[in-house]
PDB file of N, H, CA, C and O in Angstrom:
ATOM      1  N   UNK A   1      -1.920   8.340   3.731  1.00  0.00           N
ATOM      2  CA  UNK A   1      -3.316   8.631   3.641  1.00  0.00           C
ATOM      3  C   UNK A   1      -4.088   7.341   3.427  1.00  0.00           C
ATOM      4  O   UNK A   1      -3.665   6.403   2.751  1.00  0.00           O
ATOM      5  N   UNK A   2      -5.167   7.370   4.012  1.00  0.00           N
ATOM      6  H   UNK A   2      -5.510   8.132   4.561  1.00  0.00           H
ATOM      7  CA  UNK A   2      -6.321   6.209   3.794  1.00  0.00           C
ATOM      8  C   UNK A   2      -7.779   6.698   3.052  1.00  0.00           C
ATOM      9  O   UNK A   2      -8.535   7.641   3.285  1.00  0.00           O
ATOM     10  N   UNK A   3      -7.797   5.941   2.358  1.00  0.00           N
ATOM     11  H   UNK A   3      -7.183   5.175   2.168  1.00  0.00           H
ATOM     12  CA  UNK A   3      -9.376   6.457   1.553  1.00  0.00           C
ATOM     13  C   UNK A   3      -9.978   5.058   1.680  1.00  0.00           C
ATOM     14  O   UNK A   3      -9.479   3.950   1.489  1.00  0.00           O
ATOM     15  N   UNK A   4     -11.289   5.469   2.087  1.00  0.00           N
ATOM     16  H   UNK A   4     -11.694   6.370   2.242  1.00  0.00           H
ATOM     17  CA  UNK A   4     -12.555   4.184   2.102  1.00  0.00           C
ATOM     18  C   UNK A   4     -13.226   4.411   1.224  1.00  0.00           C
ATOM     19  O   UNK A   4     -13.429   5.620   1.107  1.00  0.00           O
ATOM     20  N   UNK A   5     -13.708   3.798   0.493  1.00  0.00           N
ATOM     21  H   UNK A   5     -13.543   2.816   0.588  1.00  0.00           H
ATOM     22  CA  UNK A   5     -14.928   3.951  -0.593  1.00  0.00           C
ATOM     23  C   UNK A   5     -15.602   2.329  -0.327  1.00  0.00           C
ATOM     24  O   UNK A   5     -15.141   1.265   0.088  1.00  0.00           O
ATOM     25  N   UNK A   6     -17.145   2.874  -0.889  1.00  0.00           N
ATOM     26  H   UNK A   6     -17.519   3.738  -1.226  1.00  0.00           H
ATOM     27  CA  UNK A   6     -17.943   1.662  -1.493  1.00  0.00           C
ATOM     28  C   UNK A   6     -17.892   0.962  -2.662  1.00  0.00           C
ATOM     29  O   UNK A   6     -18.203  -0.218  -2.821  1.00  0.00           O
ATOM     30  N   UNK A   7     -17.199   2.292  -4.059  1.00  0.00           N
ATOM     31  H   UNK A   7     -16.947   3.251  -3.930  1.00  0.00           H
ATOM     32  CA  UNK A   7     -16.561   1.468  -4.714  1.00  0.00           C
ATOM     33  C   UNK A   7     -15.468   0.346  -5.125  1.00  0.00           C
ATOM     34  O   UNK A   7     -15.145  -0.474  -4.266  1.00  0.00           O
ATOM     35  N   UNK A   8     -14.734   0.274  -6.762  1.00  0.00           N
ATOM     36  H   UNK A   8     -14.996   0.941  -7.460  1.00  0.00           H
ATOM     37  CA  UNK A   8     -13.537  -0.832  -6.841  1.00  0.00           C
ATOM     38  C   UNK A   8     -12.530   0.174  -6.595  1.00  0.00           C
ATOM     39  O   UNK A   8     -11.526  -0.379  -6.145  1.00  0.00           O
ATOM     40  N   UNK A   9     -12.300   2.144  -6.767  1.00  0.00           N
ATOM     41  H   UNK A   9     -13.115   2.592  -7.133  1.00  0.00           H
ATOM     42  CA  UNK A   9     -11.653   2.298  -6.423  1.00  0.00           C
ATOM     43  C   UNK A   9     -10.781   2.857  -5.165  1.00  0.00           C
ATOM     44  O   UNK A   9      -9.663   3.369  -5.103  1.00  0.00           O
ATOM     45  N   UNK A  10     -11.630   2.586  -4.326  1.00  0.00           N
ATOM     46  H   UNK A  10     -12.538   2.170  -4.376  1.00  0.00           H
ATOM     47  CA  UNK A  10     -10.952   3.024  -2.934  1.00  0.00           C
ATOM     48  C   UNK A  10     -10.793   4.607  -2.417  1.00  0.00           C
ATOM     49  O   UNK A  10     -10.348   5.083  -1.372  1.00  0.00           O
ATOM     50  N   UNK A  11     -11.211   5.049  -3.307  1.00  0.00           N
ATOM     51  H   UNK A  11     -11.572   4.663  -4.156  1.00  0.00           H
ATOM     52  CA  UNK A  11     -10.928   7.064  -2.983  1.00  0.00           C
ATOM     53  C   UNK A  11      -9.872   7.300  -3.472  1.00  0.00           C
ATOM     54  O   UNK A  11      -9.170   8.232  -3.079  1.00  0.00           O
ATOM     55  N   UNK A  12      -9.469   6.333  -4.636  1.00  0.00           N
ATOM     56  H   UNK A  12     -10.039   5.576  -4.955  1.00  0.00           H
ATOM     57  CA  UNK A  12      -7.848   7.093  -5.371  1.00  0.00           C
ATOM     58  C   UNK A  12      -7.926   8.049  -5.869  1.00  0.00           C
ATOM     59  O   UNK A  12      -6.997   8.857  -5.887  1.00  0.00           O
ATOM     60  N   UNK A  13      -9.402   8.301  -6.589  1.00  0.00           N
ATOM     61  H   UNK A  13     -10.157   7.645  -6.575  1.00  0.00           H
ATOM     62  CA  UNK A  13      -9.260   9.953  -7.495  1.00  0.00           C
ATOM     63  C   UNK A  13      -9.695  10.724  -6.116  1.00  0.00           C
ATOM     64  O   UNK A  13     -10.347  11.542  -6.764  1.00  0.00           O
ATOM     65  N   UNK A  14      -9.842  11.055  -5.090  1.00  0.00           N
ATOM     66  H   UNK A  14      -9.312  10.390  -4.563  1.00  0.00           H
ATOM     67  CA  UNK A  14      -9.848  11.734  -4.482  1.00  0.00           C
ATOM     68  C   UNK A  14      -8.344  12.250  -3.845  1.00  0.00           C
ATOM     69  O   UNK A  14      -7.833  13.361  -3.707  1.00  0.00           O
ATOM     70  N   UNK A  15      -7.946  10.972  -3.557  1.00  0.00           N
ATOM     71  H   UNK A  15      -8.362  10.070  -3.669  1.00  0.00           H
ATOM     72  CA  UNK A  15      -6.714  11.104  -2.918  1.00  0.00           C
ATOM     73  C   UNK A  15      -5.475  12.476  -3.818  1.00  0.00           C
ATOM     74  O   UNK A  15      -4.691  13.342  -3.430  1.00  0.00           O
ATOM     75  N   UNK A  16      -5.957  11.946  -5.128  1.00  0.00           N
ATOM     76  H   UNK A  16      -6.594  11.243  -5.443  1.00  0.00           H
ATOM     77  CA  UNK A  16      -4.985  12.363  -6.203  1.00  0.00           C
ATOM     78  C   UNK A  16      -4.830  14.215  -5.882  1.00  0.00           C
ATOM     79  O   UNK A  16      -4.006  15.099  -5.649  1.00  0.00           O
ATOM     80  N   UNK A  17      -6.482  13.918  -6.105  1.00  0.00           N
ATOM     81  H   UNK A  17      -7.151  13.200  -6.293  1.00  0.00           H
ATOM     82  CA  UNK A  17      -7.409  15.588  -6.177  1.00  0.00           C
ATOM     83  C   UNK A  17      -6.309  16.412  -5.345  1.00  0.00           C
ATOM     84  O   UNK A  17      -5.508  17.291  -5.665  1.00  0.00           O
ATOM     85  N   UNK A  18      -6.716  15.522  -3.718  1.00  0.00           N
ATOM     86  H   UNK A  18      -7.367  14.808  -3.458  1.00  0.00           H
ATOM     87  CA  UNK A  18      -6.244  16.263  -2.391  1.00  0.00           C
ATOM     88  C   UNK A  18      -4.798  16.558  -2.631  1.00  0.00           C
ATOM     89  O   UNK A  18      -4.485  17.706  -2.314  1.00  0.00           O
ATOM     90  N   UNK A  19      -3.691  15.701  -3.184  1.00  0.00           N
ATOM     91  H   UNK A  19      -3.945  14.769  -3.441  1.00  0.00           H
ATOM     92  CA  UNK A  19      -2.180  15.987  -3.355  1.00  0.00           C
ATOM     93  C   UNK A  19      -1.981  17.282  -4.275  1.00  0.00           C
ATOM     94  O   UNK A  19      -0.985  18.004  -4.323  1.00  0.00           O
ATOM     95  N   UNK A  20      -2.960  17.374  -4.863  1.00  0.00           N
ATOM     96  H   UNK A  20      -3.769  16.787  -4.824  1.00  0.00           H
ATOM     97  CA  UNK A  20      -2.582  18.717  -5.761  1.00  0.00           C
ATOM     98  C   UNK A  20      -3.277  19.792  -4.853  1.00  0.00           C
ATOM     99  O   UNK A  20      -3.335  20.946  -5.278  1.00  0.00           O
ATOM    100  N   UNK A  21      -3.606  19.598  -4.093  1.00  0.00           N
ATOM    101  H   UNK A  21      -3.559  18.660  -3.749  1.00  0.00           H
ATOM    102  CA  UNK A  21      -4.084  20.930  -2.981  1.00  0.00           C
ATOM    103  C   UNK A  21      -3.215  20.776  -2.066  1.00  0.00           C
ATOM    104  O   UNK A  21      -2.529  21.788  -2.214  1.00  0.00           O
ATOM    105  N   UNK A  22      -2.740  20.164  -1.160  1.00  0.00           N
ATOM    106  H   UNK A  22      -3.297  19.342  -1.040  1.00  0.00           H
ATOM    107  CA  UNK A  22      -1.542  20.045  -0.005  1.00  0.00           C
ATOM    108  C   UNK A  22      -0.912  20.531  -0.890  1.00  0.00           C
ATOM    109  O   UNK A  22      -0.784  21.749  -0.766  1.00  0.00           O
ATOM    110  N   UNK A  23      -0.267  19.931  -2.093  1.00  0.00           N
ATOM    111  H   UNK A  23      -0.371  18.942  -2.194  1.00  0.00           H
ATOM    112  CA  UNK A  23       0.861  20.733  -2.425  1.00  0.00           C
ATOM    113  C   UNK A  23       0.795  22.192  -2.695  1.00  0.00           C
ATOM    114  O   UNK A  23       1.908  22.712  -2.608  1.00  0.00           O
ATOM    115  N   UNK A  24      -0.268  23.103  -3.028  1.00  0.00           N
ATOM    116  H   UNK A  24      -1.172  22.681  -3.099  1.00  0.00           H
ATOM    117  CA  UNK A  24      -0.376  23.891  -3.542  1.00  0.00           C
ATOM    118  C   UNK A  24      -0.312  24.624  -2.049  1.00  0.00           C
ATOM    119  O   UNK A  24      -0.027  25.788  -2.331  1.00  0.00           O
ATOM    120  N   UNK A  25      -0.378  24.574  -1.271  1.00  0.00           N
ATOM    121  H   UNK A  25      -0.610  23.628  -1.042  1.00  0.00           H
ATOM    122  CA  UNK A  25       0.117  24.692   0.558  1.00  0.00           C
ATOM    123  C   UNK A  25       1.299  24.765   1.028  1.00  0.00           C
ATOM    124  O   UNK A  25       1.722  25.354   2.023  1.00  0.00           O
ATOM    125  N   UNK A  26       2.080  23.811  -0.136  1.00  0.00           N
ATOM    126  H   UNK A  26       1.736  23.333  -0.945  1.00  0.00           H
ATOM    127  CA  UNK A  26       3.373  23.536   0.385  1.00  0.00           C
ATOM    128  C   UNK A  26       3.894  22.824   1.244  1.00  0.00           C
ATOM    129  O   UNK A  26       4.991  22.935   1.792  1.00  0.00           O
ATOM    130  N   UNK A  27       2.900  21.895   1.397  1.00  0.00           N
ATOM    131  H   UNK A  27       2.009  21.806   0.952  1.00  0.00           H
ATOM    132  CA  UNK A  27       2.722  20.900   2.721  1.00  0.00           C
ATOM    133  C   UNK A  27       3.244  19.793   2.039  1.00  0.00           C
ATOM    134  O   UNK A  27       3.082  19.640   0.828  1.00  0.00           O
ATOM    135  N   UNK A  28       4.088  18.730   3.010  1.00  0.00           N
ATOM    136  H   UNK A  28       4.220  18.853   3.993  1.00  0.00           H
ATOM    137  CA  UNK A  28       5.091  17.567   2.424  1.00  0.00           C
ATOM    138  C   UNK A  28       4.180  16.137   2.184  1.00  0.00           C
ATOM    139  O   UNK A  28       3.569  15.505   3.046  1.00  0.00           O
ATOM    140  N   UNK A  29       4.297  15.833   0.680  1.00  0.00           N
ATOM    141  H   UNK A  29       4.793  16.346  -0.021  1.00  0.00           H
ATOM    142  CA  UNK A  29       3.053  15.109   0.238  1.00  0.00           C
ATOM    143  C   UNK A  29       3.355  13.584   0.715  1.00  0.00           C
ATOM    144  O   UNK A  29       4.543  13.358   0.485  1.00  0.00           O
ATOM    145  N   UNK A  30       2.879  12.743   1.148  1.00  0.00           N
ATOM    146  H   UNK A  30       1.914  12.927   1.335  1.00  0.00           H
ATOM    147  CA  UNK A  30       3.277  11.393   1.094  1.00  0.00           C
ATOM    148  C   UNK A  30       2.523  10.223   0.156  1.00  0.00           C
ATOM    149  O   UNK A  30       1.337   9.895   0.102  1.00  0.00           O
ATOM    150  N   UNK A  31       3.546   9.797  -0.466  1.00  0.00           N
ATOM    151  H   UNK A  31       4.509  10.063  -0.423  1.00  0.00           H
ATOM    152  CA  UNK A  31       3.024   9.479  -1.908  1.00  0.00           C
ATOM    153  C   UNK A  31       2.507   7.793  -1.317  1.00  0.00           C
ATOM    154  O   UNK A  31       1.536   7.373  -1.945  1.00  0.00           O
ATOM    155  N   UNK A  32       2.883   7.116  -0.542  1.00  0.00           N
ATOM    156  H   UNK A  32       3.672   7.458  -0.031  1.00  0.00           H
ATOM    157  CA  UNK A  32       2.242   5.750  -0.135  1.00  0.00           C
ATOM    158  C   UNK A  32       0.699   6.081   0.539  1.00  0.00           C
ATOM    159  O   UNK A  32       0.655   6.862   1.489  1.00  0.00           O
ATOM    160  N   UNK A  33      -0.364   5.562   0.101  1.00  0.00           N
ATOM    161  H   UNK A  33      -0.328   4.927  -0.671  1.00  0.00           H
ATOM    162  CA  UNK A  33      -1.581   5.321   0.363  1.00  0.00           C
ATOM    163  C   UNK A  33      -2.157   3.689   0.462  1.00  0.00           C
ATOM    164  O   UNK A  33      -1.733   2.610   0.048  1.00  0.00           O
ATOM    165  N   UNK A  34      -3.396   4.147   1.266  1.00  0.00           N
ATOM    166  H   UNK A  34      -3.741   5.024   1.602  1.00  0.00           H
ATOM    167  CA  UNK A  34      -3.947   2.626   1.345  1.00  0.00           C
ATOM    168  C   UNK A  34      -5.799   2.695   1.124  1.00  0.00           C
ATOM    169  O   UNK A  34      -6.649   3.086   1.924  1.00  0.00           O
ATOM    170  N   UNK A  35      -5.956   2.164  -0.242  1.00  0.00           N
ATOM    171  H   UNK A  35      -5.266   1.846  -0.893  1.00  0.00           H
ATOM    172  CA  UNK A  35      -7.067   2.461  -0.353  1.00  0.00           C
ATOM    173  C   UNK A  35      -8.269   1.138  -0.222  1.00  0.00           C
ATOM    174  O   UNK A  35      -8.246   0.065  -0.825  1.00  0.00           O
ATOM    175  N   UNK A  36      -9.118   1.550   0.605  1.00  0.00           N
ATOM    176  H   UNK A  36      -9.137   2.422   1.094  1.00  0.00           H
ATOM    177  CA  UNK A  36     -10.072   0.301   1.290  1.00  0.00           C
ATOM    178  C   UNK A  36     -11.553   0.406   0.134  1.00  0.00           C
ATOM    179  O   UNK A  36     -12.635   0.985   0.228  1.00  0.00           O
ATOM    180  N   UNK A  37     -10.862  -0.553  -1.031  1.00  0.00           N
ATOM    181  H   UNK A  37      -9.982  -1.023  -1.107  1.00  0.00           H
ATOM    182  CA  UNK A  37     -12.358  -0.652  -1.771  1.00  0.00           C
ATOM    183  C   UNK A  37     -13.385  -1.371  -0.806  1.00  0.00           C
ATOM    184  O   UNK A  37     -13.338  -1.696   0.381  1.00  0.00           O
ATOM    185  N   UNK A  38     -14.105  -1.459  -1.565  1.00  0.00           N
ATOM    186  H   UNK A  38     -14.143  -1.195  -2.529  1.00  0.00           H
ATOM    187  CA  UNK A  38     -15.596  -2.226  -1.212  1.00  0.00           C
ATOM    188  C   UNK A  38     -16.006  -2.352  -0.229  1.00  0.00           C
ATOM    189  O   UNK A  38     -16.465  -3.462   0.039  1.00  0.00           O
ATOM    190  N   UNK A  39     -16.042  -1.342   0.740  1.00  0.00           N
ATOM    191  H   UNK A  39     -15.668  -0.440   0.523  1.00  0.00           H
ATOM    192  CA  UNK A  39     -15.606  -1.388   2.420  1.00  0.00           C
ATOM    193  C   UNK A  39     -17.134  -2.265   3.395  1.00  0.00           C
ATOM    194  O   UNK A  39     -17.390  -2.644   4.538  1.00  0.00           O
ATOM    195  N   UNK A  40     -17.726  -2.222   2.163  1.00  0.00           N
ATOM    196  H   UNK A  40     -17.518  -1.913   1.235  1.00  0.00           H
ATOM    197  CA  UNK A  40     -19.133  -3.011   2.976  1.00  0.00           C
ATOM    198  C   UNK A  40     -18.696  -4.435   2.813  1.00  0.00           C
ATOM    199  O   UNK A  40     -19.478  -5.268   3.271  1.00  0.00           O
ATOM    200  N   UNK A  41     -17.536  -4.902   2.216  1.00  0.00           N
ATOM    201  H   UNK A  41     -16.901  -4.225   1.844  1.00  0.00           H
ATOM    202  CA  UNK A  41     -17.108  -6.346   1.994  1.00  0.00           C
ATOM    203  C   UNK A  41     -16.160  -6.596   2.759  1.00  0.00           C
ATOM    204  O   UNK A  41     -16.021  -7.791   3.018  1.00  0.00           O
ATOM    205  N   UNK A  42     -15.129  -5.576   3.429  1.00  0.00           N
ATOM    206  H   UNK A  42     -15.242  -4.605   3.218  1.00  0.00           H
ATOM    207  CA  UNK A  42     -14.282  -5.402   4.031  1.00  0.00           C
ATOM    208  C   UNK A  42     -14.204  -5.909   5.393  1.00  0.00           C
ATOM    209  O   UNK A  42     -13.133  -5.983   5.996  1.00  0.00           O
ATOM    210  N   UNK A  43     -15.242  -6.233   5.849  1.00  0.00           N
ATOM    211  H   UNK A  43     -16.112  -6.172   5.359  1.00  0.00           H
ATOM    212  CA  UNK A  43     -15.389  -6.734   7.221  1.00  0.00           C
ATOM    213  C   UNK A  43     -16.477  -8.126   7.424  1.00  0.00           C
ATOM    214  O   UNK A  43     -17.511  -8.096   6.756  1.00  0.00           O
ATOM    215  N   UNK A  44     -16.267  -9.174   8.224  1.00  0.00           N
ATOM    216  H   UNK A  44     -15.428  -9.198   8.767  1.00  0.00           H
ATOM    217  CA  UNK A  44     -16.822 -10.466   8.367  1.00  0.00           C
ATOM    218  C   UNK A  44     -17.943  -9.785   9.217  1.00  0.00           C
ATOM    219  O   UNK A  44     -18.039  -8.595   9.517  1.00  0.00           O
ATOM    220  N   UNK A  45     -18.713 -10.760   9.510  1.00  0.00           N
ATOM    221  H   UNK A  45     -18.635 -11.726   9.266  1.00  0.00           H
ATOM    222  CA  UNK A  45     -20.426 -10.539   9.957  1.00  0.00           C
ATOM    223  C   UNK A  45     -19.960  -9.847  12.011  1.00  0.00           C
ATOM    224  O   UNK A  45     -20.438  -8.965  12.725  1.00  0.00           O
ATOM    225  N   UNK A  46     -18.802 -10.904  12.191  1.00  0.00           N
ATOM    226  H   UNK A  46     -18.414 -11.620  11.611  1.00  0.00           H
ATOM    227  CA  UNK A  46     -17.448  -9.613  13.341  1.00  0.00           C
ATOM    228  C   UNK A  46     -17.786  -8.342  13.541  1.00  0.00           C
ATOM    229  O   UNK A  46     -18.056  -7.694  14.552  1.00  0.00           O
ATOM    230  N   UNK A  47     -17.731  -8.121  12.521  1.00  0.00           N
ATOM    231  H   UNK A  47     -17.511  -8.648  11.700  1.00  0.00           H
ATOM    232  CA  UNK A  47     -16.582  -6.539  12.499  1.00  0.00           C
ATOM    233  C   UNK A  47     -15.132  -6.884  12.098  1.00  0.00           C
ATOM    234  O   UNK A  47     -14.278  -6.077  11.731  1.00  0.00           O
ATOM    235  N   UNK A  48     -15.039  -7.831  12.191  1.00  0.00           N
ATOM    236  H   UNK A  48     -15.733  -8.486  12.488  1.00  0.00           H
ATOM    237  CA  UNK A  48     -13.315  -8.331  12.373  1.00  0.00           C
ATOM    238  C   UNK A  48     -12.881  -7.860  10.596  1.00  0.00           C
ATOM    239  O   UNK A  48     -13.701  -7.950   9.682  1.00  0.00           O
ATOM    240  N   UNK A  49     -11.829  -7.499  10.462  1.00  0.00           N
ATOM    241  H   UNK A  49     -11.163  -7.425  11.204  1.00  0.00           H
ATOM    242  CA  UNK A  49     -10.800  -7.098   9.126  1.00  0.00           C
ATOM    243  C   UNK A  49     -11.012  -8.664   8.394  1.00  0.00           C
ATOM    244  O   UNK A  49     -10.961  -9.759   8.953  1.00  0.00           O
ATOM    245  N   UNK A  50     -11.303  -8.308   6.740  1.00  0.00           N
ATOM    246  H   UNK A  50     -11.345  -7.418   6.286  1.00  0.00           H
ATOM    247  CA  UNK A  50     -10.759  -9.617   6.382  1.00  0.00           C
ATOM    248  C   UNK A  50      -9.253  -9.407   5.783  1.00  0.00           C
ATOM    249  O   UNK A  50      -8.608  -8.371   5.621  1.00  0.00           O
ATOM    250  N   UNK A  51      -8.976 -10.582   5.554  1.00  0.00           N
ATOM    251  H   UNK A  51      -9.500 -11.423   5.686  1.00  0.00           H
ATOM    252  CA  UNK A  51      -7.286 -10.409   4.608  1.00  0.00           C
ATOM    253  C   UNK A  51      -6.361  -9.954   5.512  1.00  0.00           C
ATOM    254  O   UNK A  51      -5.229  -9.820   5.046  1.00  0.00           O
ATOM    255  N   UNK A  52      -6.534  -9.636   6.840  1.00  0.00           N
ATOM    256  H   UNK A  52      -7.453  -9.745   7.219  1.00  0.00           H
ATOM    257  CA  UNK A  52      -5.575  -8.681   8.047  1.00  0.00           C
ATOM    258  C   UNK A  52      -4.474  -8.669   7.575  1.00  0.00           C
ATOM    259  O   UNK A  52      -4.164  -7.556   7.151  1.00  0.00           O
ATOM    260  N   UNK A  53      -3.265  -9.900   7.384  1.00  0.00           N
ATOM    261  H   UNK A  53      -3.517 -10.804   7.728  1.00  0.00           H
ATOM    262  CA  UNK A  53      -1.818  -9.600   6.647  1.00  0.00           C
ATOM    263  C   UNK A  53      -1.871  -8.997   6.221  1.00  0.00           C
ATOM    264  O   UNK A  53      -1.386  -7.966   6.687  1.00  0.00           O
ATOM    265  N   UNK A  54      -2.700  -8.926   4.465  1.00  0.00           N
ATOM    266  H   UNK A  54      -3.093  -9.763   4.087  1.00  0.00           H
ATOM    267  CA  UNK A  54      -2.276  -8.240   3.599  1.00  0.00           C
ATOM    268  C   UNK A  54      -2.592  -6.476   3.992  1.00  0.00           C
ATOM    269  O   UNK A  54      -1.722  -5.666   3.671  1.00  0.00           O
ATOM    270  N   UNK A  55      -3.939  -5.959   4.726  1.00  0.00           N
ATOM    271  H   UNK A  55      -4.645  -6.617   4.987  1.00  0.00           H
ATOM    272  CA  UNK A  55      -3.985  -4.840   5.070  1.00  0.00           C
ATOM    273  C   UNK A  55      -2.590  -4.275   5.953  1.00  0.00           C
ATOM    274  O   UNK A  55      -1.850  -3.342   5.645  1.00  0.00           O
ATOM    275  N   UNK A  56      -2.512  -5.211   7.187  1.00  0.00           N
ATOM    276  H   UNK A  56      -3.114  -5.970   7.437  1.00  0.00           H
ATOM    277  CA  UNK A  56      -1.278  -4.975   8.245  1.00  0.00           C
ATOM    278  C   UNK A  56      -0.230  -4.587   7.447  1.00  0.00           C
ATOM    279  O   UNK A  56       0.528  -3.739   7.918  1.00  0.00           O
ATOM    280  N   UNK A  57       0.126  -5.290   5.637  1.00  0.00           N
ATOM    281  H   UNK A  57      -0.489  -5.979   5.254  1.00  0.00           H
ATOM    282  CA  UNK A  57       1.307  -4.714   5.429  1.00  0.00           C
ATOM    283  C   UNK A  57       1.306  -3.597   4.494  1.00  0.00           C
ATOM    284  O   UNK A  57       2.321  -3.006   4.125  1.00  0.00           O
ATOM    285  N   UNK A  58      -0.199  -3.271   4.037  1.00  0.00           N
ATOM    286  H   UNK A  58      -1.023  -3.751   4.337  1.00  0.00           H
ATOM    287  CA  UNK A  58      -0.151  -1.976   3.069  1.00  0.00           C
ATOM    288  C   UNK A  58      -0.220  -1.295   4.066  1.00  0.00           C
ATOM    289  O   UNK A  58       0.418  -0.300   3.722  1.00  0.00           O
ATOM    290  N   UNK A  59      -0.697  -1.048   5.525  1.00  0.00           N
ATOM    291  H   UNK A  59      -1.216  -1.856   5.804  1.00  0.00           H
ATOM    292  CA  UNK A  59      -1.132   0.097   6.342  1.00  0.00           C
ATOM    293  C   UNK A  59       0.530   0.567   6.940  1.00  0.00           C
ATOM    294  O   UNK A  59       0.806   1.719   7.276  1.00  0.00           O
ATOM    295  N   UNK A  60       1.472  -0.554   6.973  1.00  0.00           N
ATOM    296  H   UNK A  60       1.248  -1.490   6.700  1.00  0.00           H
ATOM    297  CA  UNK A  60       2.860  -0.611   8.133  1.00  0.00           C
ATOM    298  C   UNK A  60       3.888   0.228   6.706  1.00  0.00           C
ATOM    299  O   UNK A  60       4.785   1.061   6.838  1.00  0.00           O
ATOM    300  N   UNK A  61       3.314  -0.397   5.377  1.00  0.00           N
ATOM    301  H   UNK A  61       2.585  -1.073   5.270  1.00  0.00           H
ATOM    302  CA  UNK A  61       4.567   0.699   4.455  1.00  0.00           C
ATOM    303  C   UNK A  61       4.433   1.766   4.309  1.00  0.00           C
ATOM    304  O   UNK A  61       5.282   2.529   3.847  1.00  0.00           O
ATOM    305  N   UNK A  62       2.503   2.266   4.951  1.00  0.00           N
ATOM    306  H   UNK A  62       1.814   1.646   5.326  1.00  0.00           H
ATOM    307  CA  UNK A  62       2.566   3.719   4.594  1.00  0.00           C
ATOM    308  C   UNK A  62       3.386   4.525   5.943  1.00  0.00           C
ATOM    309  O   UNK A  62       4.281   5.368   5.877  1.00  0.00           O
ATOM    310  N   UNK A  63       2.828   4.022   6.970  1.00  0.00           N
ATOM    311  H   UNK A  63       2.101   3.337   7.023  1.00  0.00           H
ATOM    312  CA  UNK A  63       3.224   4.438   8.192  1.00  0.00           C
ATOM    313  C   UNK A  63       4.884   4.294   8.329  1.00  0.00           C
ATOM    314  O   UNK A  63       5.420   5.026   9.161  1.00  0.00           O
ATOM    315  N   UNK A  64       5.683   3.429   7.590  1.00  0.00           N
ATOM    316  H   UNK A  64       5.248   2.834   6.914  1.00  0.00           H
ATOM    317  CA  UNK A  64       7.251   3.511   7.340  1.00  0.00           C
ATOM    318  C   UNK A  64       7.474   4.867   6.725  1.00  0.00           C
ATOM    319  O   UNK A  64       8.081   5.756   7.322  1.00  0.00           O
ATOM    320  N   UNK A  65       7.021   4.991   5.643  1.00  0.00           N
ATOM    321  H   UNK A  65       6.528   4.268   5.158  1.00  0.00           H
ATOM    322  CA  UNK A  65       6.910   6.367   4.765  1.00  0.00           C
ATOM    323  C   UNK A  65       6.714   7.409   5.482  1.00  0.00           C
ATOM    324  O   UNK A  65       7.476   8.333   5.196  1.00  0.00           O
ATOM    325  N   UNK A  66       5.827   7.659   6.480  1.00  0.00           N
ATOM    326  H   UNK A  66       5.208   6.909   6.713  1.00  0.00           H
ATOM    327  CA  UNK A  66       5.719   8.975   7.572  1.00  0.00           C
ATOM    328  C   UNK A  66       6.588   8.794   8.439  1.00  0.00           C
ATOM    329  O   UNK A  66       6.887   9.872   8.955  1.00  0.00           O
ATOM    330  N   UNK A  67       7.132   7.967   8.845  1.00  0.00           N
ATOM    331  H   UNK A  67       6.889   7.092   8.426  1.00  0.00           H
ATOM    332  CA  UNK A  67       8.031   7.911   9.973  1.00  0.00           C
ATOM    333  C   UNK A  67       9.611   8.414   9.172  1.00  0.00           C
ATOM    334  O   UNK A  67      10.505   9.004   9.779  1.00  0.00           O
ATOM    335  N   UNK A  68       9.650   8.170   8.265  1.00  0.00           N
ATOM    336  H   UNK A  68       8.924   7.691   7.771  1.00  0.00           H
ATOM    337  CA  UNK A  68      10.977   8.518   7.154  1.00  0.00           C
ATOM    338  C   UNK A  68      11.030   9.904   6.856  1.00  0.00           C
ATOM    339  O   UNK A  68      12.166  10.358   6.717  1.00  0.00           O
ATOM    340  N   UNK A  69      10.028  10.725   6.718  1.00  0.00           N
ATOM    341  H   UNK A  69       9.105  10.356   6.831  1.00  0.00           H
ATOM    342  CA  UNK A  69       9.707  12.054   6.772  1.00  0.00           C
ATOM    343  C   UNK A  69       9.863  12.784   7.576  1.00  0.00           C
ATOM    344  O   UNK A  69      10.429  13.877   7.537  1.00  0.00           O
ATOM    345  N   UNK A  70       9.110  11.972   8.849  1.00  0.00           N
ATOM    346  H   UNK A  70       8.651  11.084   8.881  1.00  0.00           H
ATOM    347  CA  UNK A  70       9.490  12.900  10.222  1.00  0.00           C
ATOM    348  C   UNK A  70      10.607  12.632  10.734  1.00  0.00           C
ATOM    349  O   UNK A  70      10.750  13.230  11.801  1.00  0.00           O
ATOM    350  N   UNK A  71      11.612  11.892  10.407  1.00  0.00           N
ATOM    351  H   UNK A  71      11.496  11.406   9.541  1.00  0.00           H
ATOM    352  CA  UNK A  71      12.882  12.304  10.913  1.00  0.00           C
ATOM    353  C   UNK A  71      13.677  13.157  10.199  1.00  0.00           C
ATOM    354  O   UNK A  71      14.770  13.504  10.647  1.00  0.00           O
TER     355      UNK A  71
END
C-alpha cells in the first residue's frame, strides 16, 4: 500500500485504520507500506521524484512482499 499525505506522517494512521477493515473481510493484509510525507516537497520544480534510490527501494520491497503472496 501507498499513502500520500501533506503531512510528516504519510497516511500511516490511515493505512493502520484500513488493515483493521481488510482484515475484518478476510482479505490477505500486506504489512510493507510506503508512505510519501510532505508530498508538495516530494517533487523538484520537474515533476521529477526527489531522493529516486531511496523511494525505488521502499516502493521494490513492498512490491517483493506482493509478489511473495501471490505465489
Amino acid at each position: 500500500m501507498c499513502e500520500v499525505s501533506n503531512g510528516p506522517v504519510g497516511g500511516a494512521r490511515m493505512h493502520e485504520q484500513l488493515k483493521l477493515v481488510l482484515s475484518a473481510f478476510q482479505m490477505m493484509i500486506i504489512n510493507a507500506a510506503v508512505y510519501f510525507a510532505y508530498v508538495n516537497d516530494l517533487f523538484d520544480t520537474s515533476g521529477v521524484i526527489q531522493s529516486r534510490e531511496y523511494w525505488e527501494k521502499r516502493v521494490n520491497g513492498m512490491l517483493d512482499q506482493i509478489l511473495r503472496y501471490a505465489k
